[in-house]
C-alpha angles and dihedrals in degrees: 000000000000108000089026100195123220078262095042093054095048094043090054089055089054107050110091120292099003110097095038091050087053092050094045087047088054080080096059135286123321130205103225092262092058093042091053091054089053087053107040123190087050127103113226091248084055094042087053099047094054082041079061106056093050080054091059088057091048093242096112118040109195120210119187118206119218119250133099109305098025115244126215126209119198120203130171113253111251097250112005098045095035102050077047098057107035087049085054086044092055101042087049093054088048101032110011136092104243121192127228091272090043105257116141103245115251099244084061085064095046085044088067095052079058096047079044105060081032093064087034086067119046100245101117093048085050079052109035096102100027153351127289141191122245081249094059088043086054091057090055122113093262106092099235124143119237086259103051090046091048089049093047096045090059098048080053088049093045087050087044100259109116124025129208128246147186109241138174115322093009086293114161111241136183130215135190107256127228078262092065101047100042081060093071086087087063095051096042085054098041078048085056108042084054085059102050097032109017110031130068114277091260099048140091126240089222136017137233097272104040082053086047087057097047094053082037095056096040108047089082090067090061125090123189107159091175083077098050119167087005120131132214145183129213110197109196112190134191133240091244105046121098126264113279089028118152104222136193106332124222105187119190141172128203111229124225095254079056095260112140106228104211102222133216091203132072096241115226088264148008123231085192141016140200128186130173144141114273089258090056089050095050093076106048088071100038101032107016093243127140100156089118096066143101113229137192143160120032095003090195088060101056100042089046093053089043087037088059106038087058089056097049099039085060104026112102121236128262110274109250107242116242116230128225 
């Protein structure tokens, strides 16, 4: 999988055995046998050939010691598998289902090969300020038909994904979930780990617009109250564009109950402003660090804003309560 795209990588996670072999291997190497303990309802031929495609990205190195029969050992490679797998490791204890043994539920697999051809698409950048019909959706840059995107938009809503709204008129109208959104972790470190493991040395793991999208997508989630009826813009910039280039724009308002309305629209005017290279952006959702950018405006408001997008991208959610 050489070149492993943002998709590719999720959609890996989330056929059969994949994700659940990179997690057991997170406790030290396994011989096949043992492997196939730690992910039961696979046959050891199964378990080694998604082994083997975690081997194609570099993430799993296979050693077979000699005997009869041969034995292999599998073992996570020292940077590549295991950035990979501690980043999965973290997204699961703040946004995954876990079962009672703490293994993440399979659904919660399947549910990434969904994000994935969501993201793919286009769809959660089309939806990443605010709802649409399936007939907007149709008129995206994918080239599905009404059909397709209204077929697709229920299997995402079925996985929680998409929720449905009423919008204008009665239409029916979908919007991204807290779910979604709260993915975007996931995407901004997959984006990172590409460009430390998978890109050239002088490229990026994401560009400009895919991290727009990921600030774009998650700001929602955000509340400062404190900022009400203030307004701020996030300019992300490429490598390769010129000095005193814009950028890619993310453009927000905080809403009088404190919610931050990401807008896809530029507002008349910013209270605050960020700008930095793509490299400067990728931490302020994994890590909470903003130190790399360049601030201006109302300086509160915008660390506030970063600040708290950090917290609620890794923050799990509130237990359900059981009744009775």
């Amino acid at each position: 999988m050489a070149g492993a795209s943002v998709a590719d990588v999720m959609r890996l996670l989330s056929q059969g055995a994949t994700g659940a072999i990179l997690m057991a291997l997170g406790e030290g190497p396994l011989r096949t046998k043992e492997l196939t303990e730690r992910v039961p309802g696979y046959s050891p031929r199964t378990i080694y050939r998604y082994a083997g495609k975690l081997a194609e990205l570099e993430v799993v190195e296979r050693d077979e010691e000699p005997g009869v029969p041969s034995k292999v050992v599998h073992t996570l490679t020292d940077d590549c598998g295991k950035e990979l797998h501690d980043l999965v490791d973290r997204f699961a204890n703040a946004s995954l289902t876990r079962l009672p043994d703490g293994k993440i539920d399979s659904h919660a697999w399947a549910s990434l090969g969904l994000l994935a051809d969501l993201w793919e698409s286009g769809m959660i950048e089309e939806l990443s300020c605010d709802p649409r019909s399936p007939t907007e959706l149709a008129r995206g840059s994918h080239d599905f038909t009404y059909h397709q995107v209204n077929r697709r938009a229920g299997l995402f809503a079925t996985a929680g994904l998409l929720c449905e709204e009423p919008g204008p008129g009665r239409r029916r109208c979908y919007a991204l979930t807290d779910q979604t959104r709260r993915s975007m972790a996931l995407i901004a470190g997959i984006g990172r780990w590409r460009h430390h493991h998978v890109v050239a040395e002088d490229e990026e793991g994401m560009t400009a617009a895919e991290m727009a999208t990921v600030l774009r997508t998650s700001l929602p989630l955000v509340r400062i109250p404190r900022h009400a009826g203030l307004c701020l813009r996030l300019n992300i910039v490429a490598a390769d564009e010129a000095h005193g280039a814009e950028g890619e724009a993310v453009w927000a308002e905080v809403k009088y109950d404190g919610a931050v309305h990401s807008c896809p629209d530029p507002t008349p005017h910013a209270d605050g402003w960020a700008r930095g290279r793509i490299k400067a952006w990728v931490p302020v959702p994994l890590d909470g660090d903003s130190s790399r950018l360049l601030e201006g405006g109302n300086a509160k408001l915008i660390g506030d804003c970063l600040s708290e997008l950090h917290k609620v991208l890794w923050k799990p959610p509130a237990p359900v309560p059981v009744l009775g």
